[in-house]
C-alpha positions in Angstrom: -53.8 6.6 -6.1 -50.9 5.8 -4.2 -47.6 7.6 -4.7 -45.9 5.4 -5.8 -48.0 5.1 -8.6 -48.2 8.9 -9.3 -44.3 8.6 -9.8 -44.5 6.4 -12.5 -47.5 7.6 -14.1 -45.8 11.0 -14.2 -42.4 8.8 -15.8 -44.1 7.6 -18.3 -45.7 11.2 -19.1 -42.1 12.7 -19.1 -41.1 9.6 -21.2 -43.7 10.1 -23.8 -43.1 13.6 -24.1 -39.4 13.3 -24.7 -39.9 10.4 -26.9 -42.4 13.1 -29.2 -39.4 15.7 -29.1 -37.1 13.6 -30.1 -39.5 12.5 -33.1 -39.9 16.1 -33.9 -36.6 16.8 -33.8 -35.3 13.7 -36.2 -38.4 15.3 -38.6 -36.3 18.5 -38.4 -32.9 17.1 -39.8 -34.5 14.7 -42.0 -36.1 18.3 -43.3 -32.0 19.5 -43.4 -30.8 16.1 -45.2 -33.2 16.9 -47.9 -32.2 20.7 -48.1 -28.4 19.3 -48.4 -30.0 17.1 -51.3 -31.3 20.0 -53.1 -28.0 21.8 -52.2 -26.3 19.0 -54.2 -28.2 19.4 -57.0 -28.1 22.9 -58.0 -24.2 22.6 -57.0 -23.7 20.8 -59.7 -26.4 21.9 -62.1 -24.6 25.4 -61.3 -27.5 27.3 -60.5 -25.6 29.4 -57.5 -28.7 31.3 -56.7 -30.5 28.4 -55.9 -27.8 26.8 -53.8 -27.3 29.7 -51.8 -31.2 29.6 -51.3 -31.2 26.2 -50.2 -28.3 26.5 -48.3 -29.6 29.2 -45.8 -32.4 27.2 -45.2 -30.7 24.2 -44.3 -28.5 26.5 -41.6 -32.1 27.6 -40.4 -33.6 24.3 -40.0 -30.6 22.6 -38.4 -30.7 26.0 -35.4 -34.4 24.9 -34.9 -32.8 21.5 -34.5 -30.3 22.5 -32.4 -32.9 24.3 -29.7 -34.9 21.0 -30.2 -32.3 19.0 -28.8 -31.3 21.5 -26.0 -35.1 21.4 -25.2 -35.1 17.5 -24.9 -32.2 17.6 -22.4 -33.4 19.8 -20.3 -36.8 17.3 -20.0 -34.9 14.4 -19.4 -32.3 16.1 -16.4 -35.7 16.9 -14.9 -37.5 13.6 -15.7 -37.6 10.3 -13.3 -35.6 8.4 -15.3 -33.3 5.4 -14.6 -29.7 6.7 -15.1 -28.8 4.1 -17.8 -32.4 5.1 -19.8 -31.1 8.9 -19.7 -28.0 8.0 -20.6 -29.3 6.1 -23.7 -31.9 8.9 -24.8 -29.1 11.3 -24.2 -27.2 9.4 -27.1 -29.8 9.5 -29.0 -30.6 13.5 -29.2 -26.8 13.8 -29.8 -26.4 11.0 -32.0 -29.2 12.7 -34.2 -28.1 16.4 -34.0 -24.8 15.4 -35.1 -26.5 14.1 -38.6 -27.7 17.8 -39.0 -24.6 19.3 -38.0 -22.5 17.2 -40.4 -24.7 18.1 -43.3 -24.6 21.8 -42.4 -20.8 21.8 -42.5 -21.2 19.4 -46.6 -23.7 22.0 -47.6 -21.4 25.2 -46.4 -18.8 23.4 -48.3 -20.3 23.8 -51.1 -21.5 27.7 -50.5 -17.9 28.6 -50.0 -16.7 27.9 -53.5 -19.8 26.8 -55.9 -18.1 27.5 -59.1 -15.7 24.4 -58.5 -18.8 21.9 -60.4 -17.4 23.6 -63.6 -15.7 21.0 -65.8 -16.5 18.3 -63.5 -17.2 15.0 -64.7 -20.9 13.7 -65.9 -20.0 10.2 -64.2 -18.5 12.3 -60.9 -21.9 14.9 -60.5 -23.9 11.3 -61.3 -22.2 9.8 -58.3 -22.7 12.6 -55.7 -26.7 13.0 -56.5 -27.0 9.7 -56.0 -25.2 9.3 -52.7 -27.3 12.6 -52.2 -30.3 11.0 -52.9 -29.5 7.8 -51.0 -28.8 10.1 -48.0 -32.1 11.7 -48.1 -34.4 7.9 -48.4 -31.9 6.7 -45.5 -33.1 9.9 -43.5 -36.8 9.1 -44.0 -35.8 5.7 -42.7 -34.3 6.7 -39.8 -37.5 9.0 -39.0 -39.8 5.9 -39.4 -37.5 3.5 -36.8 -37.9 6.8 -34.5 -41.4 7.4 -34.7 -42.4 3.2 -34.4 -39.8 3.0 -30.9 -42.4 4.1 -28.8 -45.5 2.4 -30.5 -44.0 -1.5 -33.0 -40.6 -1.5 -31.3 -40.2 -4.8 -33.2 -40.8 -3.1 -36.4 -38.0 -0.5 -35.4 -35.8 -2.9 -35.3 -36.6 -4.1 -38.6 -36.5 -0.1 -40.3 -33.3 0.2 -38.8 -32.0 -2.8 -40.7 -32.8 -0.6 -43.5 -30.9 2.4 -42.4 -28.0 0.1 -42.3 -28.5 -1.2 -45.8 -28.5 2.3 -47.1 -25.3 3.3 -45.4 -24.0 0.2 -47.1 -25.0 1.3 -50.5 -23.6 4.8 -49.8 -20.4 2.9 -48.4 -20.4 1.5 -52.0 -20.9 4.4 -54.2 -18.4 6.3 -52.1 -15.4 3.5 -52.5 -16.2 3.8 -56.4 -16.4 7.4 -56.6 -13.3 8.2 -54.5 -11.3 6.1 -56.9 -12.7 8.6 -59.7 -11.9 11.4 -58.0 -8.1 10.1 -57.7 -8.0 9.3 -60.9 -9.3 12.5 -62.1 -7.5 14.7 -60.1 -4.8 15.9 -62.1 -7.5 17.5 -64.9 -9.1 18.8 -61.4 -7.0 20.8 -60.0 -6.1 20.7 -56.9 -8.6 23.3 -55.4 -11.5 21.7 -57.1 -10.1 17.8 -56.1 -9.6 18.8 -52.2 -13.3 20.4 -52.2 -14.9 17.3 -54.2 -13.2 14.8 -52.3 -14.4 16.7 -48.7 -17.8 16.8 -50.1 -17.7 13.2 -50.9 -16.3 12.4 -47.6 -18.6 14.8 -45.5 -21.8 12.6 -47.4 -20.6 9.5 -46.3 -19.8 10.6 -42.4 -23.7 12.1 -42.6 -24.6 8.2 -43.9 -22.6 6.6 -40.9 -23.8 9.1 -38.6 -27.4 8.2 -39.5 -26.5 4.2 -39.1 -24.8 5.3 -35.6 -28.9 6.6 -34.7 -30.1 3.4 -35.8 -27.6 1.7 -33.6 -29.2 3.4 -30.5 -33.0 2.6 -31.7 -32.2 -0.6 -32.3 -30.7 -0.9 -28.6 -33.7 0.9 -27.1 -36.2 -1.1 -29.3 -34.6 -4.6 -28.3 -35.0 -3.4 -24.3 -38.9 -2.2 -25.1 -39.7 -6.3 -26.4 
């Protein structure tokens, strides 16, 4: 086999391999959106013990994450790749981590003063565990353009379409329920407001971040047709 061969058979190994890690690792903080869902829930259905639970397994999950991601770099600064292809997966990793990391900083949010969901609004706790829940589907979405890159990019393309429609809806819900909060927030309290109103803003960064990953697929996806 000539060498020149060997190079890009071994390429395309490296290539494949970082393409699996970074499937794993979007597995792993789709596996922390859906911790910060369950966060959400007992949050509001006040069940402390429970959020505390959930909330130390979401900082777990999002470290494995985070040596996932270190893991992937080190594979592509020793793979054969074109500089403008590492640049591009490079955005990806981070792009991803940086959905974890936002939901570990909602969730701790939460951890730091979880008595503030008393007295709060049936149409307010409605509106966060359905951004909640929107955040956890958009996830799964996200996971499914990642893992059809490398195999339908075509169909990628078409998943991440989805992604974006989700961050749309959340984009929606989050416009309606910040006016509620506002209008609410004298009854609040101003502790209680500040913390709601974060929380709200922390879940729809997490929504954009995830859109912002789709962006990147989307790129890599239209080069791979």
């Amino acid at each position: 086999m000539p060498s020149a061969n060997i190079i890009m058979w071994i390429g395309r190994r490296l290539e494949k391999k970082v393409m699996n890690l970074s499937c794993t690792h979007a597995e792993k903080v789709c596996m922390v959106i859906k911790l910060l869902e369950d966060v959400v829930k007992a949050f509001f259905s006040k069940d402390i013990d429970s959020l505390l639970n959930s909330n130390g397994r979401l900082i777990m999950i999002e470290k494995e994450a985070d040596d996932l991601k270190r893991k992937i770099i080190h594979e592509i600064s020793r793979g054969s790749f074109h500089p403008i292809d590492s640049e591009v997966l490079l955005r990806l990793v981070f792009a991803t981590d940086d959905v974890a990391t936002r939901a570990k900083i909602a969730s701790s949010r939460t951890a730091l003063l979880p008595q503030a969901a008393e007295g709060v609004p049936d149409y307010l706790e409605s509106a966060f565990l359905q951004v909640a829940s929107l955040l956890a589907q958009q996830a799964e979405t996200m996971v499914k353009a990642m893992r059809l890159l490398g195999k339908k990019p075509k169909n990628a393309i078409d998943v991440c379409d989805k992604v974006e429609m989700l961050e749309e809806e959340i984009d929606g819900v989050h416009i309606s329920l910040t006016k509620d909060l506002l209008e609410t927030s004298s009854k609040l309290g101003l502790t209680k407001f500040m913390l709601l109103k974060e929380l709200a803003d922390d879940l729809e960064e997490i929504a954009d971040r995830c859109e912002d990953v789709a962006d990147i697929i989307r790129s890599l996806a239209v080069s791979m047709t």
